[in-house]
C-alpha positions in Angstrom: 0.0 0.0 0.0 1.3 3.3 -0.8 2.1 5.9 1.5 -0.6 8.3 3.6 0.1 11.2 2.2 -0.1 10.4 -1.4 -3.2 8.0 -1.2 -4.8 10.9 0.3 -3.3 13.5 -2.4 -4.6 11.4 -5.3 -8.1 10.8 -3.7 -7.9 15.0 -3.1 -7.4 15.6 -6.5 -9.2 12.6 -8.0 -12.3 14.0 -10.2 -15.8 13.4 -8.2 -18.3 14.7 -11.0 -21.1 12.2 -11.9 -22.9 9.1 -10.6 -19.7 6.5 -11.5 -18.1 4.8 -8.8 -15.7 3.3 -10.8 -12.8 5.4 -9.3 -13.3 3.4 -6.3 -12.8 -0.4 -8.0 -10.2 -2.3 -6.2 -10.3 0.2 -3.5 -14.1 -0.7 -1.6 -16.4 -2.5 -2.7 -20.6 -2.7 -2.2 -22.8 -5.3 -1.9 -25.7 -4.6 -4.2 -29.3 -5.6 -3.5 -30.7 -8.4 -4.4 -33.4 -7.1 -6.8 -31.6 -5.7 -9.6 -32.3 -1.9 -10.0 -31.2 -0.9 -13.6 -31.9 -4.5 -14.9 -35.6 -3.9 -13.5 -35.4 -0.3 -14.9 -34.2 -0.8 -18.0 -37.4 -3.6 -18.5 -39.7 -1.0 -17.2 -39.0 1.5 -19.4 -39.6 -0.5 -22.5 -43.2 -0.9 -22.1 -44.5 2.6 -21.7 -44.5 5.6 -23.7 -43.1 8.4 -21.5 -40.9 8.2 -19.1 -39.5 10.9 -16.4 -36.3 9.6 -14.7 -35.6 12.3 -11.0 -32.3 13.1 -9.7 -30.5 11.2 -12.8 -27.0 12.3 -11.5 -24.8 11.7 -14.5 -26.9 9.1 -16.4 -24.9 6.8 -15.5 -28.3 4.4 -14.2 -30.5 5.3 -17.0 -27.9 4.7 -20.0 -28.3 0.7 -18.9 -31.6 0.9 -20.6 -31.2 -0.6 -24.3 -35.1 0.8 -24.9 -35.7 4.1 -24.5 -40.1 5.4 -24.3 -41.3 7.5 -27.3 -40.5 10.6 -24.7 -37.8 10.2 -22.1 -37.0 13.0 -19.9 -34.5 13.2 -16.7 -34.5 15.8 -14.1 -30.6 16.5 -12.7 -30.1 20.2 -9.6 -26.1 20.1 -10.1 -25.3 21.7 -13.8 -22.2 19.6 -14.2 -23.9 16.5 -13.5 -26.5 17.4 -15.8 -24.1 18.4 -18.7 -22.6 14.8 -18.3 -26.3 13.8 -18.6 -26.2 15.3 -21.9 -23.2 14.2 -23.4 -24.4 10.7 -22.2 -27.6 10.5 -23.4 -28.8 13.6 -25.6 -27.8 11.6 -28.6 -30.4 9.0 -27.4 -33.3 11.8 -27.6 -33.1 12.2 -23.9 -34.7 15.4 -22.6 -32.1 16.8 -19.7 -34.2 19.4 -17.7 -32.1 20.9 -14.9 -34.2 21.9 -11.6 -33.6 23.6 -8.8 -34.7 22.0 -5.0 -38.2 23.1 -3.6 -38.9 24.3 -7.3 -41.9 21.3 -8.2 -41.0 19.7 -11.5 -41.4 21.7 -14.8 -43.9 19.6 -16.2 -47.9 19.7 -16.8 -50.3 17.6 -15.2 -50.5 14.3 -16.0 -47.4 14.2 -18.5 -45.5 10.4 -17.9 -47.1 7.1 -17.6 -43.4 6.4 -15.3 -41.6 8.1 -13.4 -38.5 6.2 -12.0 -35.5 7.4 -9.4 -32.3 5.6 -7.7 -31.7 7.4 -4.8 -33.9 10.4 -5.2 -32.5 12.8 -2.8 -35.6 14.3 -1.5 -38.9 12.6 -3.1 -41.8 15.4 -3.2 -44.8 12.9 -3.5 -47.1 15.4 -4.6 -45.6 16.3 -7.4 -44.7 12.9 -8.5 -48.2 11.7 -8.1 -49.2 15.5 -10.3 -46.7 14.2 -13.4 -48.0 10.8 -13.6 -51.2 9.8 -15.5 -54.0 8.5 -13.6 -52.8 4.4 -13.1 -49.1 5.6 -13.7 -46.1 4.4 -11.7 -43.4 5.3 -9.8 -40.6 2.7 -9.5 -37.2 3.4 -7.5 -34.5 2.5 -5.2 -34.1 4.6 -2.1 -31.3 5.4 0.1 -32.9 3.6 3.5 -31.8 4.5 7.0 -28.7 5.2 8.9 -27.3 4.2 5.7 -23.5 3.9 5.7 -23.8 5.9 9.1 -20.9 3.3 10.7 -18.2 5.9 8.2 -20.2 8.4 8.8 -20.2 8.6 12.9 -16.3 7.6 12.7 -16.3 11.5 11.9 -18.8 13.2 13.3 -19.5 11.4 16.0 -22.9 9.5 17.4 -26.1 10.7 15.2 -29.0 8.9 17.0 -31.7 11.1 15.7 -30.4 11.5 11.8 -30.4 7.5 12.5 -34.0 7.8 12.0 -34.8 9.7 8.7 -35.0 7.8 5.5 -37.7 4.8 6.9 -38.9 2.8 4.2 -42.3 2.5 6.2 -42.1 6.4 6.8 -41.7 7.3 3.1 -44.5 4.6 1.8 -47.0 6.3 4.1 -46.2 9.2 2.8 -46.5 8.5 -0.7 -49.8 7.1 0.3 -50.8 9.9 1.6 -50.4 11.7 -1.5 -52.0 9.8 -3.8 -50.0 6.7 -4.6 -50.7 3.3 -3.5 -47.7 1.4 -3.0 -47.5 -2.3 -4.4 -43.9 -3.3 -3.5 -41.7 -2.4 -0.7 -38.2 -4.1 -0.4 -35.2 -3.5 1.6 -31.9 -4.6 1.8 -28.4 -4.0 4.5 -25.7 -4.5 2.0 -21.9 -4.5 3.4 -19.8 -1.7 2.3 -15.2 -2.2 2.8 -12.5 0.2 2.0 -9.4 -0.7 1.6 -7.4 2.2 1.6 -7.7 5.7 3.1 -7.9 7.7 -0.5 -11.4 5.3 -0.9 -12.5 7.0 2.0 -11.4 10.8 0.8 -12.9 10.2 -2.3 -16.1 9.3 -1.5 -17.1 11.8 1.1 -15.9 14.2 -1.4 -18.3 12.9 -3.4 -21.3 12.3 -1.0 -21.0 15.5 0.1 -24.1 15.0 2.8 -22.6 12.8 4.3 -19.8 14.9 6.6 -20.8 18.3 5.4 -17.6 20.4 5.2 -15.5 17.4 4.7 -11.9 18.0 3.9 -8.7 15.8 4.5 -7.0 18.8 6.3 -10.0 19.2 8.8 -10.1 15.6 9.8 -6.5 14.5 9.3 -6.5 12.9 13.2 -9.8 10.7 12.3 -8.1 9.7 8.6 -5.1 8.3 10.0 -7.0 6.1 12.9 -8.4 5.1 9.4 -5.3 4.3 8.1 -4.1 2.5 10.7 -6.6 0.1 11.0 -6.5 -0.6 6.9 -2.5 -1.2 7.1 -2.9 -3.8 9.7 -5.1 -5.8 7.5 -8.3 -4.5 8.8 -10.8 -3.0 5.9 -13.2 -0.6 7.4 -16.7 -2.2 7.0 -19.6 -0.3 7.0 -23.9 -0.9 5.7 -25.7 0.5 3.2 -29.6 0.6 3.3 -31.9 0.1 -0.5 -35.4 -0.2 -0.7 -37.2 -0.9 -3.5 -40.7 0.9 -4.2 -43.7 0.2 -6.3 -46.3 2.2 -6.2 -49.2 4.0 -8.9 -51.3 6.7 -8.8 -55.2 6.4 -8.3 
């Protein structure tokens, strides 16, 4: 393993734009859930008409899909994620509409027979339930609870209440409560390691939420207990929390 210093230089300076995760292979690894997200995307998708994909990131999900719908729009807030939307599917006849948080979605009524996430970072339920035609769906895969919070806490410390937000049982209610009924609810614990300290730079770079503020220089004391532990053989293991939902519009 190379030395502190420049595992954490590379992951510094490593680019972080995007959905991708492939900076990272060799370096952690994930366990995925069981059900198959894209593959199940990519077959929904090929059986409707229109389509609205939220929070699309890079594209990186949606390109899976070998069948696009007649009309296939994604919704990205960060213009450099969005740009790489573009580049990555505008050729496909993809619509890229940016949006801005707490803005509703820039659609009509009753525009998309689907509308399909993975890890939508704040579903508004009324709006999706506005977009969709009446009998519509929305299919995604959520970020569940106190999901890789075992990373998380190592830097900011016990976070008993933010533990809480993200229940799959919370967020079904909710979209019940706007108008959906939901028809499938999964959820999975998948098993995150890192290998090496720059993994761990690199992705809270990346998942900025996760320690807001995060910079190698500010928590330089918590990144070498980090390192230390990886050197003597020990990967850092965290969880990551998925479920899947189902659910269409009455």
């Amino acid at each position: 393993m190379r030395d502190f210093e420049t595992l954490v230089q590379e992951a510094v300076e490593a680019d972080v734009n995007g959905w991708g995760f492939g900076w990272l292979d060799g370096r952690a690894s994930e366990e995925r859930p069981p059900w198959g997200f894209a593959k199940l995307l990519a077959g929904r998708l090929a059986t409707v008409r229109s389509a609205l994909d939220l929070d699309t990131g890079g594209g990186e999900v949606l390109s899976e899909a070998v069948r696009f719908p007649e009309r296939m729009v994604a919704t990205e807030g960060w213009p450099p994620n969005a740009q790489r939307a573009r580049d990555r599917l505008g050729a496909r006849g993809v619509d890229i509409v940016e949006v801005t948080a707490g803005s509703g979605l820039p659609f009509p009524d009753e525009s998309f027979e689907l509308v399909t996430a993975r890890h939508p970072v704040s579903p508004d339920w009324e709006e999706i339930r506005r977009v969709l035609v009446p009998g519509g769906h929305y299919f995604a895969q959520h970020v569940g609870p106190a999901s890789a919070f075992e990373l998380i806490e190592h830097f900011l410390g016990p976070l008993p209440e933010q533990r809480k937000g993200r229940d799959a049982q919370a967020e079904s209610a909710a979209a019940e409560a706007a108008g959906l009924a939901v028809t499938e609810l999964r959820t999975a614990r998948c098993r995150m390691e890192f290998f090496d300290v720059g993994a761990v730079v690199w992705i809270l770079r990346k998942c900025v939420w996760w320690v807001p503020g995060f910079s190698a220089e500010r928590y330089m004391d918590e990144l070498h207990e980090l390192d230390r532990q990886m050197r003597a053989g020990r990967p850092f293991t965290a969880h990551s929390t998925r479920h899947l939902m189902d659910a269409h519009r009455i």
